[in-house]
C-alpha positions in Angstrom: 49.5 14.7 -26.9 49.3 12.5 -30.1 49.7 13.6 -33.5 50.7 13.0 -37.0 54.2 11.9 -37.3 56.7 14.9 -38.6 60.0 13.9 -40.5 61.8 15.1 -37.5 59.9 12.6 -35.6 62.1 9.8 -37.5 64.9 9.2 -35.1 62.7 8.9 -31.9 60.3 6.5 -33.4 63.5 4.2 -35.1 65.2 4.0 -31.2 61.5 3.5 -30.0 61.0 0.6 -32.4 64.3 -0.9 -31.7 63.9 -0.7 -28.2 60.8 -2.5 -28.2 61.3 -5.1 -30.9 64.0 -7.1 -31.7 63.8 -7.2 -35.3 63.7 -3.5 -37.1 63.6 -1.7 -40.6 64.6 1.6 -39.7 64.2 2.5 -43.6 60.5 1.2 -43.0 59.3 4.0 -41.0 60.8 6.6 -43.5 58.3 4.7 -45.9 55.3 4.6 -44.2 55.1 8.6 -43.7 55.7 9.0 -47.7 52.6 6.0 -47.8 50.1 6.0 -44.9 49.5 10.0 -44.4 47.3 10.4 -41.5 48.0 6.6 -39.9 51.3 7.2 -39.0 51.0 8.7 -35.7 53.2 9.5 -32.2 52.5 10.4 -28.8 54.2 13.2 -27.4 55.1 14.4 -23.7 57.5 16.8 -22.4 59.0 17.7 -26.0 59.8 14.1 -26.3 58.2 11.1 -28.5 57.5 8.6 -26.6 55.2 6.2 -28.6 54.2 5.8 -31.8 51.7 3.7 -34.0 51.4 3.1 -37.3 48.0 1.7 -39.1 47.0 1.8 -42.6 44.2 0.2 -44.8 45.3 -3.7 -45.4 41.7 -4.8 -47.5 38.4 -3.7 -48.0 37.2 -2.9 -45.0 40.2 -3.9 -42.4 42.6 -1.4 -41.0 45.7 -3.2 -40.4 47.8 -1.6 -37.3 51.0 -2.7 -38.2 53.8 -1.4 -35.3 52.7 0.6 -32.4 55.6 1.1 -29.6 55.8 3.0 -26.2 59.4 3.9 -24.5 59.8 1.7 -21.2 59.6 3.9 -18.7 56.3 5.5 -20.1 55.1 2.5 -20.4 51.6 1.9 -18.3 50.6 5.4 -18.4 48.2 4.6 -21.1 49.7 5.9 -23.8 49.5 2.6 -26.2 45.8 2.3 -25.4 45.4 6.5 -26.1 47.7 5.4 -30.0 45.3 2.2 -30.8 42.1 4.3 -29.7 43.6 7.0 -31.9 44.0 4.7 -35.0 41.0 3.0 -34.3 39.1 6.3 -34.9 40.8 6.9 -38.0 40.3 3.2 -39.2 36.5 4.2 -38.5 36.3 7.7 -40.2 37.4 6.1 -43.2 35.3 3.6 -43.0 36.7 0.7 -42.2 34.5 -2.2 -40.1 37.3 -4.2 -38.5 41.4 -3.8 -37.1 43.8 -6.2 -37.2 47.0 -6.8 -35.7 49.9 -9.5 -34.8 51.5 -9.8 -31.6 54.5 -12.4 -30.8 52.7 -15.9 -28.9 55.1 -15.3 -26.0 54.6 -11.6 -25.2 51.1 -12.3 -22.7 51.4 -8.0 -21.3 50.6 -7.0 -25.4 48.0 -9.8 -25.8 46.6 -8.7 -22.5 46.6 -4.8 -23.4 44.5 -5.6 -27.1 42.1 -7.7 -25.5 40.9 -5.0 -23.0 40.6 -2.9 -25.6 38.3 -5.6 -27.5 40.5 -7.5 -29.7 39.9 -11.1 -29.5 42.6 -13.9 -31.0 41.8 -15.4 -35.0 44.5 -17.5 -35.3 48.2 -18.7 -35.3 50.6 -17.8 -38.0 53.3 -20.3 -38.2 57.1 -18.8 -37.9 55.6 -15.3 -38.5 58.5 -14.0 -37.0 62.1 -13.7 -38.4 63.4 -15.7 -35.3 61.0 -18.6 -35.6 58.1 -17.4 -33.1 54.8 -18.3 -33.9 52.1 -14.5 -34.3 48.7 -14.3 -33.2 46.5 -12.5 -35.3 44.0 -10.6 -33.4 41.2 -8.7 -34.6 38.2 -6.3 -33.3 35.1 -5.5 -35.3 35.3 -1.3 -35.0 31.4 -1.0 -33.7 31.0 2.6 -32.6 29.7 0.8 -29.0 32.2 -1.2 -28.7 34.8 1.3 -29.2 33.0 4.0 -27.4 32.7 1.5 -23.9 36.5 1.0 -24.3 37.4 4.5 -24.7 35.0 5.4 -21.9 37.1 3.0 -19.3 39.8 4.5 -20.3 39.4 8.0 -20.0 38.0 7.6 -16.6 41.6 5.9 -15.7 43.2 8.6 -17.5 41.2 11.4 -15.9 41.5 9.7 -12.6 45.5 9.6 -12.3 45.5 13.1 -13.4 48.7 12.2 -15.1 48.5 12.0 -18.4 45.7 14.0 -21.0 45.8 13.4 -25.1 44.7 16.0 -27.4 43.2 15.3 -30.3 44.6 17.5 -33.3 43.4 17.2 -37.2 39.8 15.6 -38.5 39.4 12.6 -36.3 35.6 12.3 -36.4 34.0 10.2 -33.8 30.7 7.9 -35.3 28.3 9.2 -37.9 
């Protein structure tokens, strides 16, 4: 299931987010529920989070996802691709045209996930990262078709494994 992030949500996301990256601001994530409102958002199985994104509106018309994280061992269940379809939809309910997001040059699984899911790479930032690593900025223009053929491959893996089902909770309104 994937919802909006609850203050007692805080602990599980901060171990998620240093599991999965090596730099963290545990103080960060406190932050973004008191900013970002709906864009903060977590997966949940079994009583436990599991994954988490957070997105929020970066410029005009671009939804910025800024961290989105998945425990190890649920990892390849498709619960990333269920939290960046889930912001995505947000990103378009408000009314934003395109998403952006960085990933490390070096981690090819990440790049790999984003472009299946229709993000293509913009360009190198230089040193983005605290350790020296370059980032590659990727981006996807948030056309209801493109979105909706993504989503479609997707929920016929999910629905397939019989595995793994996401709920939709709150106002998350699909294409006008």
């Amino acid at each position: 299931m994937i919802r909006h992030f609850a203050p007692e949500d805080f602990q599980e996301v901060v171990e998620i987010e240093s599991e999965v990256f090596s730099e963290h601001n545990s103080i960060l994530y406190m932050s973004f529920y008191e900013t970002v409102g709906d864009g903060f958002l977590v997966a949940e199985q079994d009583g436990r989070i599991v994954g988490y994104v957070v997105g929020y509106r970066s410029a005009g018309n671009e939804g910025h996802i800024f961290s989105v994280g998945v425990k190890e061992e649920y990892r390849g269940r498709g619960i990333g691709t269920g939290l960046i379809h889930t912001i995505c939809d947000i990103f378009v309910a408000n009314g934003l045209r395109y998403a952006r997001l960085e990933v490390r040059n070096s981690n090819k699984g990440a790049q790999k996930l984003y472009r299946s899911l229709g993000f293509l790479p913009c360009w190198t930032e230089k040193k983005y990262y605290s350790d020296g690593e370059d980032g590659m900025v990727m981006k996807m223009h948030l056309h209801p078709y493109r979105l909706l053929i993504s989503k479609q491959k997707y929920l016929e893996s999910v629905f397939s494994d019989n595995e793994f089902f996401i709920t939709f909770k709150g106002p998350i309104s699909y294409y006008p």
